[in-house]
N, C-alpha and C positions, 0 to 999 in steps of 0.2 A: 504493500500500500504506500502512497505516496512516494512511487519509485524515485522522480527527476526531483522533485521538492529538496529531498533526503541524500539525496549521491550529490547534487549540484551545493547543498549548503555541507558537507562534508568535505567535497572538492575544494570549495573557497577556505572552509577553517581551516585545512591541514596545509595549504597556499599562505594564510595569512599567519600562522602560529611558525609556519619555518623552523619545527622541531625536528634534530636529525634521528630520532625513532621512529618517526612516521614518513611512511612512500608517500611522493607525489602523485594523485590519484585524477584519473578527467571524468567526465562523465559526456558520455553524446548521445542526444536524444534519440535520433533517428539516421543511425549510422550505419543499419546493414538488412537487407530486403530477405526475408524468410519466406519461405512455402512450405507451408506445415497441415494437414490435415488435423492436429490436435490444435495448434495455437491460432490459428488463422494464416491468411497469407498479410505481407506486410510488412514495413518499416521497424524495427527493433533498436533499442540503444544499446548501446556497450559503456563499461565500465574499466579504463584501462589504465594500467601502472606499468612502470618499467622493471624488467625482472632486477633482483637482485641477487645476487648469487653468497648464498650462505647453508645453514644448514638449523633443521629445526633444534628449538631449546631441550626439545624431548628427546635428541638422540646425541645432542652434548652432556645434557646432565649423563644419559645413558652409559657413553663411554667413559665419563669422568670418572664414576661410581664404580666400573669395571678396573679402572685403574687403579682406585682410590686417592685419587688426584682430587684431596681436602684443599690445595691450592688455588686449585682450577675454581673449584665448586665456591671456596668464601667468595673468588673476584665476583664470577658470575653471580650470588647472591646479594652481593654489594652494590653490582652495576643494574639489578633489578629495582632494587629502591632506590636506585637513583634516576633511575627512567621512571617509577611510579610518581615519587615524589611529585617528578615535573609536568606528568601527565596533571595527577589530581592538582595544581596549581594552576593548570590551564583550564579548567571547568569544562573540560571535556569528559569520555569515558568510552571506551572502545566496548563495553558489550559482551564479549567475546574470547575472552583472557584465557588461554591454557595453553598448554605445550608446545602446540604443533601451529600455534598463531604468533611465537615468536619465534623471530629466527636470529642467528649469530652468524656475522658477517666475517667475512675471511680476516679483517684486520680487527675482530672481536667486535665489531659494535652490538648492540639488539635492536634491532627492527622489526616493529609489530605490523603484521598481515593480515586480510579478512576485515575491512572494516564493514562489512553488512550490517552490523547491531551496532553501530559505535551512535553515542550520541554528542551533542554538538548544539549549543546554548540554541541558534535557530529552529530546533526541532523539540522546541518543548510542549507540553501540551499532546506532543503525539504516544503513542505505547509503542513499544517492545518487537522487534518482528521474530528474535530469536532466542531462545533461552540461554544458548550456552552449553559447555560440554556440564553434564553433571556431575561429573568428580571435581567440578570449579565453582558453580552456583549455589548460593543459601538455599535453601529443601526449600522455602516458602515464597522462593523469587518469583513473580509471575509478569503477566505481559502491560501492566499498569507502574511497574517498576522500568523505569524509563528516564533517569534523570543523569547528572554529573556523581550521584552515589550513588552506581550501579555496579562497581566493578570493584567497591571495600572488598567484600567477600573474598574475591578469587583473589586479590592484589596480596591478601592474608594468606591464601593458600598455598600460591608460590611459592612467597617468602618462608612462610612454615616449615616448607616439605623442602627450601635449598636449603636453609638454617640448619633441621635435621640430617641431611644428607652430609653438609659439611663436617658435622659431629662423629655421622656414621654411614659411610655408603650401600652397608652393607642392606638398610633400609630399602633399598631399592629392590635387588632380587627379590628380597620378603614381599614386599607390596605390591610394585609395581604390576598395573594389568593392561599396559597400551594405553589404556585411556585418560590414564592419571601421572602424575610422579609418583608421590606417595599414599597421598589422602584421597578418599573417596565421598560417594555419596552415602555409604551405610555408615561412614565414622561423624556424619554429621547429623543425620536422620537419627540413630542408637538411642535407645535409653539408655545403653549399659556401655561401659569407654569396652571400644573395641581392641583387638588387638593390637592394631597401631599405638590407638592413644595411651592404650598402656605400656609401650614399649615409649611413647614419647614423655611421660608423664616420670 
């Protein structure tokens, strides 16, 4: 809903905030002619960014963990709240936080990818188009959760699971299921601390 509204004021904030974690992103309305028996025939926009070539945060931590490269793990936990920080300073919120939506750039930087749910002070008043991975979102998040505090949660999750991993890599093999780093949806949903959080506790 509100496709061009939403990619076009996205477009302009991530243009005018000039932060190096976020791709320059365009939006064109009616940029490429489809024949489609399910969509219709017709003019379609695209959404285009310039590749960047890095690798995702899920299979850095991955290898780091396998090394036990605590080194590796505090920078990258370090340069996480430091990209959070200045995200939540910019009264933005990308939506969409988990593993496989940042990426680490061959000269280390982080760069966040996937901004579909990302929100942006012009789109207020609208809802949610996506939940999010669930081993990242509050159990109670829903699609009326839509603002600049949208992404606490998962910003904590991160941080938690590089925090713990720099302590202990070994955190990883035990937990890790592809869909998460460490923490899931059953250790926040629980009534009773789960495994993890008993081992983090």
């Amino acid at each position: 809903p509100q496709l061009e509204q939403r990619q076009t004021s996205i477009a302009r904030t991530i243009e005018r905030l000039g932060a190096r974690y976020l791709i320059d992103v365009g939006y064109m309305a009616r940029e490429i002619y489809v024949t489609s028996k399910i969509a219709g025939d017709g003019e379609y926009p695209l959404v285009v960014m310039p590749w960047t070539e890095g690798l995702s945060m899920g299979h850095v931590v991955k290898k780091m963990c396998a090394t036990q490269n605590k080194k590796g793990l505090f920078a990258l936990s370090k340069a996480w709240s430091n990209l959070c920080l200045s995200m939540l300073s910019s009264g933005i919120a990308h939506g969409d936080l988990k593993h496989d939506n940042v990426l680490i750039t061959l000269d280390g930087q982080l760069r966040l990818i996937d901004y579909d749910s990302m929100y942006v002070p012009k789109l207020k008043g609208l809802k949610s188009v996506l939940m999010g991975g669930a081993s990242y979102q509050h159990p109670r998040r829903n699609t009326n959760h839509f603002d600049a505090t949208q992404d606490h949660f998962s910003i904590l999750v991160i941080a938690l699971s590089l925090r713990a991993l720099t302590i202990d890599p070994s955190l990883y093999e035990a937990f890790n299921t592809g869909e998460n780093l460490i923490l899931s949806h059953d250790d926040f949903a629980s009534n009773m601390p789960t495994a993890l959080i008993q081992r983090l506790l």
